[in-house]
C-alpha positions in Angstrom: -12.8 -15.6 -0.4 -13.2 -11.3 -0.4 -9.9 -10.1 -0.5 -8.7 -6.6 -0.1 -5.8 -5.1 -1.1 -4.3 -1.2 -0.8 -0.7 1.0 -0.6 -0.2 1.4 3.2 -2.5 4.6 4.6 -5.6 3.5 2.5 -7.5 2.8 5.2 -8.0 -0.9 4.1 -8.2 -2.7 7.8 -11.2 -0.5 9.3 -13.0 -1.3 6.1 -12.1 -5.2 6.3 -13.4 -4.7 9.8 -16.2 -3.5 8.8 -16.8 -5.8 5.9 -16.3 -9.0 8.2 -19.0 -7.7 10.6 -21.3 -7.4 8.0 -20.5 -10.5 6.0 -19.5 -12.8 8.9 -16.0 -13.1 8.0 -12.9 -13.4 9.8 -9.2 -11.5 8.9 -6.2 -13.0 7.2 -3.2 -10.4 7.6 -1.1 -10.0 4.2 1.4 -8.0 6.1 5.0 -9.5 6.1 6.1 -7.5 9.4 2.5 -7.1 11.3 3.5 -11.1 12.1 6.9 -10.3 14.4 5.6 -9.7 18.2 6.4 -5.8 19.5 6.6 -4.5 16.3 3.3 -2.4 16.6 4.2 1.2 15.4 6.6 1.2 13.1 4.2 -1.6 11.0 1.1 0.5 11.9 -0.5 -2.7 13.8 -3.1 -1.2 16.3 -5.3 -4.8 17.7 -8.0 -2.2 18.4 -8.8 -1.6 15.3 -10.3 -4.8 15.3 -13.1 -3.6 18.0 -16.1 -3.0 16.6 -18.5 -1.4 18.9 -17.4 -3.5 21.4 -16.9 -6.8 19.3 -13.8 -8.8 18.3 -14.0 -9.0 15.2 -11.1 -12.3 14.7 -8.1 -11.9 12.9 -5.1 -14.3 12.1 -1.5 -14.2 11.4 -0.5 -11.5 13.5 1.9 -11.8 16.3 2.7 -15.1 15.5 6.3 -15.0 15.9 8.5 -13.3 18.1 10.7 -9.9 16.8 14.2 -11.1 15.7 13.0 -14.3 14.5 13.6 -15.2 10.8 10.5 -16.0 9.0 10.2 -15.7 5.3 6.8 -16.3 2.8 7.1 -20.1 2.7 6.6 -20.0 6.1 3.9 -17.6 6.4 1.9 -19.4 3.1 2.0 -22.8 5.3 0.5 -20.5 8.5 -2.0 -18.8 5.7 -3.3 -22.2 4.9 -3.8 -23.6 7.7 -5.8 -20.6 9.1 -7.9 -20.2 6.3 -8.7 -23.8 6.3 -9.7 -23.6 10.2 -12.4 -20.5 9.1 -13.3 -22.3 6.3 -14.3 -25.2 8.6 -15.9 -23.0 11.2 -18.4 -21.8 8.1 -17.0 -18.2 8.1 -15.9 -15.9 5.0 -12.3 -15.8 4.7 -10.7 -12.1 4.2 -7.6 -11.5 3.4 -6.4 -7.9 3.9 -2.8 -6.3 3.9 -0.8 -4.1 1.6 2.2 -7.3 1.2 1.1 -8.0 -2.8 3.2 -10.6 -2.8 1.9 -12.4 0.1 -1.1 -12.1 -1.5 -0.8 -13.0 -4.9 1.2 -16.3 -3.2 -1.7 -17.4 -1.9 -4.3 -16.5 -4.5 -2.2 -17.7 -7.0 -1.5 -20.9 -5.5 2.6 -20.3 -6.5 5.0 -22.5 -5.6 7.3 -22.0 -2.6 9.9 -24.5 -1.8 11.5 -24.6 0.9 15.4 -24.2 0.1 18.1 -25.4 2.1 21.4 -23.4 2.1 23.0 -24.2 -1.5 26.9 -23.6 0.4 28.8 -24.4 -3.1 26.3 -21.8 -5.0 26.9 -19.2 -2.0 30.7 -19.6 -2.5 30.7 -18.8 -6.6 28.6 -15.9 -5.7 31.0 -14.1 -2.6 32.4 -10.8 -4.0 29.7 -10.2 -6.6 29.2 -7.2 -7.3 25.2 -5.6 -6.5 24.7 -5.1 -10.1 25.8 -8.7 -10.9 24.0 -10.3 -8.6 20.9 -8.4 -10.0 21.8 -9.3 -13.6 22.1 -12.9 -12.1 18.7 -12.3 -10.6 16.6 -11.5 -13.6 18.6 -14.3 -15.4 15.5 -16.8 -13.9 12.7 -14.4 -14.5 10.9 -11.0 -13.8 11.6 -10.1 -10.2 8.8 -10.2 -7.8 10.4 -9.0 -4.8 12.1 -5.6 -4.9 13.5 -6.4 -1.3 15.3 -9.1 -2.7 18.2 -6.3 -3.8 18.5 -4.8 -0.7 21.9 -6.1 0.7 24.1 -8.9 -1.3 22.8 -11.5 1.6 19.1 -11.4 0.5 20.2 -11.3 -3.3 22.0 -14.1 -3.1 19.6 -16.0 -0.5 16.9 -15.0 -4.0 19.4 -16.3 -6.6 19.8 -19.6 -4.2 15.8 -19.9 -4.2 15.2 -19.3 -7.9 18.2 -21.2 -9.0 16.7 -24.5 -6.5 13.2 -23.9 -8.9 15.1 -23.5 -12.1 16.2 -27.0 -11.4 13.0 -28.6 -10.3 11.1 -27.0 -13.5 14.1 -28.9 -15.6 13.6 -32.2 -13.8 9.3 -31.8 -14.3 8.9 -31.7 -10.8 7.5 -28.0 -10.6 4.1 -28.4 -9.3 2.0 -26.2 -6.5 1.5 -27.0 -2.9 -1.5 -25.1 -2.9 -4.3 -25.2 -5.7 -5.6 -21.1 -6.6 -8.0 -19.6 -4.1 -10.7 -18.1 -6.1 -11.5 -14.5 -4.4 -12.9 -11.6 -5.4 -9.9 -8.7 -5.2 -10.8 -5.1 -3.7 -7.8 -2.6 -3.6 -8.4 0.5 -2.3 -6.7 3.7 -3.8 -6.3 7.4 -3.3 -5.1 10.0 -5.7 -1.5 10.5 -5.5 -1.2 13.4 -3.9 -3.9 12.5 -1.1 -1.6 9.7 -0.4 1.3 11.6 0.6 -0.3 13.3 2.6 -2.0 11.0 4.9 1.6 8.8 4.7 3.4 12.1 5.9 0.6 13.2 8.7 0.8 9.5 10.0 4.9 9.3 10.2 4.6 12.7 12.1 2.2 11.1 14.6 4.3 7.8 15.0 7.2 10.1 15.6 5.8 12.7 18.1 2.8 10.9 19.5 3.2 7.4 19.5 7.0 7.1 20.6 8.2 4.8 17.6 12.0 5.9 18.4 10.8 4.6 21.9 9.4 0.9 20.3 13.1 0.4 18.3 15.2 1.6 21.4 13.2 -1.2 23.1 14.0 -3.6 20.4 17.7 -3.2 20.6 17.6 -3.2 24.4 16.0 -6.7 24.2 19.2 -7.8 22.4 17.9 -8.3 19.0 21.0 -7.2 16.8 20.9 -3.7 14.7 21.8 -5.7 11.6 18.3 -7.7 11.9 16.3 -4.5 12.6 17.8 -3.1 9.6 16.7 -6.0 7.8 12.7 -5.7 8.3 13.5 -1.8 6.1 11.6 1.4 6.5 10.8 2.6 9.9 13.5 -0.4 11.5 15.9 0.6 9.6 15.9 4.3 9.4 15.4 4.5 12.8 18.0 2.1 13.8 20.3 3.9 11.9 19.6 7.5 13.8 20.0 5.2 16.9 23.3 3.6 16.1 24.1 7.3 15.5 24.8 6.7 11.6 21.4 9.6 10.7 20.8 12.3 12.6 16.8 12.7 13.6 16.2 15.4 10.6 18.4 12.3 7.7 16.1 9.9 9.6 13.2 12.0 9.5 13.5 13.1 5.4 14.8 9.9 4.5 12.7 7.3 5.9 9.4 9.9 4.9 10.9 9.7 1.0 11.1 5.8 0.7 7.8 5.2 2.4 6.1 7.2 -0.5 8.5 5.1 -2.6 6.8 2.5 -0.8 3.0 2.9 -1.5 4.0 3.5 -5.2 5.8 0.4 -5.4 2.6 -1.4 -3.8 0.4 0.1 -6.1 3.0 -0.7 -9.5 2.7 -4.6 -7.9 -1.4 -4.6 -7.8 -1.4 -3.1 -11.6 0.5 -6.0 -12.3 -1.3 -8.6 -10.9 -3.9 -7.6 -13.7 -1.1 -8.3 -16.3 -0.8 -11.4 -14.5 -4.5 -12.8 -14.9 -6.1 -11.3 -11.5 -8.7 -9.1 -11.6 -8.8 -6.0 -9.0 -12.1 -4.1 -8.2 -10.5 -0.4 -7.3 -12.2 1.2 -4.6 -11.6 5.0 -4.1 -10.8 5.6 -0.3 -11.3 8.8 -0.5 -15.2 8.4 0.2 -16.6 8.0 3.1 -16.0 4.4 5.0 -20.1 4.0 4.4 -19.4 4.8 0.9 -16.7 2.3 0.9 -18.6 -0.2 2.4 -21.7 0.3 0.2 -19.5 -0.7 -2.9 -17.8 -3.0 -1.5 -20.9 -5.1 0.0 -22.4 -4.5 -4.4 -19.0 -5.7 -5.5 -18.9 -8.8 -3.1 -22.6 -9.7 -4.4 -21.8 -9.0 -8.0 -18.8 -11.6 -8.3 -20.9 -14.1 -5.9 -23.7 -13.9 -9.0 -21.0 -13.9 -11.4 -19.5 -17.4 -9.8 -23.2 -18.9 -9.1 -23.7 -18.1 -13.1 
């Protein structure tokens, strides 16, 4: 499998577009919101990126489930397998793309995901916690993976339930993987810092003012699906569901939601350096090139580990 990896405005699906026309490939999203159903803006989905002069170039796990809906990475690593296994079968090269790392690095990894039922007793011991004692609890299991996991005292506990259910297993010697490792050769594209801020900030001003994204949550919340759920999915939902609900006004939202997208990208990068620490090895690409340029290394870098793995 070709994987590629990036911070978000790095460019990475035209090049994985491009890489699947040229290798006879077809897409597997790493997103974790490009799979809810109307939310195209805010998650920077446009399905014509995936025209290439005039060809459909396939992708999977996008749109799969309807805005609102809860869906979580167990789910999407059982839709991930069985997609890859249907390309697989059709004699196509799998290629994974998104900025999610770990979405990714579940899948590549082959990690364990149970699927935990509510632990009511274990919810109960935990009501009134404090944030910074459910985050001491947390890291009490391990290193966290998932810096959305402290974003309200719901999901922390929901993450405490989750790794307190694997604690146990690992205790009983039942741990074991669903999924063995996918062996893949890992792209990541990057730009220098300041380049990166730049294109994040131009591209928030054009969801803003050209593309109606205030328009795209208004119609969310119209449709009934509950503030508290938008706020939930982060960044552009929740920032702008706050100036909607009247809690920001636009120039808060605006400031506030530009800041913790470049908090963002940084975070995504810190998560690809440490997927080196943890064994993987990433071929950085610098996206500052040209897209030929891009493609031209990336095409020398696919052949290289395909001789390395043959060897």
């Amino acid at each position: 499998m070709l994987s590629l990896l990036g911070p978000t405005a790095s460019g990475k699906t035209a090049l994985a577009v491009q890489l699947a026309d040229h290798l006879g490939g077809e897409l597997l999203s790493a997103d974790s919101r490009q799979v809810y159903r109307g939310m195209d803006i805010g998650t920077g989905k446009d399905l014509s990126e995936y025209q290439l002069e005039g060809k459909r170039i396939p992708y999977h796990l996008i749109d799969i489930v309807p805005a609102g809906e809860q869906y979580n990475l167990f789910a999407w690593q059982q839709a991930f397998h069985e997609a890859y296994a249907g390309i697989v079968a059709r004699g196509a090269l799998p290629i994974l793309c998104g900025g999610t790392g770990l979405y990714a690095e579940s899948v590549l990894g082959g990690y364990q995901l149970p699927d935990v039922a509510p632990d009511e007793a274990l919810r109960a011991s935990l009501q009134g916690a404090t944030m910074e004692e459910l985050r001491e609890r947390l890291a009490s299991y391990g290193p966290l993976h998932n810096v959305t996991d402290l974003d309200s005292p719901a999901r922390a506990i929901r993450a405490i339930e989750i790794a307190d259910y694997i604690a146990q297993q690992r205790s009983a010697g039942l741990a074991h993987s669903c999924y063995p490792p996918i062996d893949s050769c890992i792209l990541c594209l990057e730009r220098e810092r300041e380049e990166r801020r730049r294109r994040i900030s131009r591209r928030l001003r054009q969801r803003l003012e050209e593309q109606d994204m205030l328009g795209e949550v208004r119609g969310l919340l119209e449709a009934g699906i509950a503030p508290e759920t938008l706020l939930r999915y982060g960044l552009e939902y929740r920032f702008l569901t706050l100036h909607l609900t009247g809690e920001l006004s636009y120039e808060e939202m605006y400031r506030g939601l530009e800041t913790a997208i470049h908090q963002f990208a940084k975070r995504q990068m810190t998560w690809f350096r440490g997927m080196e620490r943890r064994g993987f090895t990433l071929h950085y690409i610098d996206a500052t090139q040209p897209r030929s340029a891009q493609l031209a290394e990336a095409l020398s870098l696919w052949e290289r580990w395909q001789q390395h793995t043959r060897d």
